[in-house]
N, C-alpha and C positions, 0 to 999 in steps of 0.2 A: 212560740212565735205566733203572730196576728193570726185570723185567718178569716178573719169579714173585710172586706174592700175599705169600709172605711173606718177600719180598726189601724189595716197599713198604711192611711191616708196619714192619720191621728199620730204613728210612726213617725212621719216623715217630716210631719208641720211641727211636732215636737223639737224633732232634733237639728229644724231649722231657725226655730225661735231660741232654743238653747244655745245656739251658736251667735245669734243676735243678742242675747241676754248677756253673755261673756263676752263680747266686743265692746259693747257699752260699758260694760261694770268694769272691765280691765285699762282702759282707754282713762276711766274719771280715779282708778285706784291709781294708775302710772302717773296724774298728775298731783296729786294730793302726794304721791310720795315725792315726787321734784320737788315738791314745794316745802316738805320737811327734813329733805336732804340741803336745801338751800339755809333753812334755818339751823340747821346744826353745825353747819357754818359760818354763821351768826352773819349770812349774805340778803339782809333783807330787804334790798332792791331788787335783786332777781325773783324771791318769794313773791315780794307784791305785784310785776309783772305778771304771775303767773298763776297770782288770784282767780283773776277773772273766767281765765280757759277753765280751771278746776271746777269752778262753780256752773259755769256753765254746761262743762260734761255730766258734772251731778244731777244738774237738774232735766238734762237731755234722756240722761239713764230711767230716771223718775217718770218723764213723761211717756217715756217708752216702753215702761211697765219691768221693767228689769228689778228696779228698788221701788221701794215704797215712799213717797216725798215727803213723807218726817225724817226718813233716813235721810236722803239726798240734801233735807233742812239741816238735819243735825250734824254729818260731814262738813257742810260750809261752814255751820255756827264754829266749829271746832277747828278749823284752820283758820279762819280769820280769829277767833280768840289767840292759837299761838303766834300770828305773826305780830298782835299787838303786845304781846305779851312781850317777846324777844324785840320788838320795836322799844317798848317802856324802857327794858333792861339796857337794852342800849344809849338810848339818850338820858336817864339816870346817873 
């Protein structure tokens, strides 16, 4: 256990940034998977709806220091490749 003041400070801003880190990161992972639940349903009107909140939670995460913004890049790059991908397939 701590036992400097501002060892239990360091405690406490921890495991309230930690809890801000998994709100963000959980929030941008629950959209990214709607949106590849939607694709597996080859539903991709609702996918592309639902672009924009994704990208946008991504990069909220990113800015908020949760992920690093090559991740939060590389997340986006990778859902918008599968919705065009399952878009191609479809209108093919």
């Amino acid at each position: 256990m701590a036992h400097t003041r501002s060892a239990r400070k360091r405690i406490r801003q921890s495991a309230k940034r930690r809890q801000l880190n998994r709100y963000h990161i959980s929030r941008m992972k629950t959209a990214i998977k709607k949106i590849n639940e939607a694709l597996k349903n080859k539903d991709v009107e609702t996918a592309e709806k639902l672009l924009p909140l994704a990208q946008k939670l991504a990069y909220r995460a990113a800015a908020k220091g949760a992920i690093h913004k090559n991740e939060a890049a590389r997340r986006v790059s990778r859902i918008y490749k599968k919705v065009n991908a399952v878009k191609q397939s479809l209108s093919a």
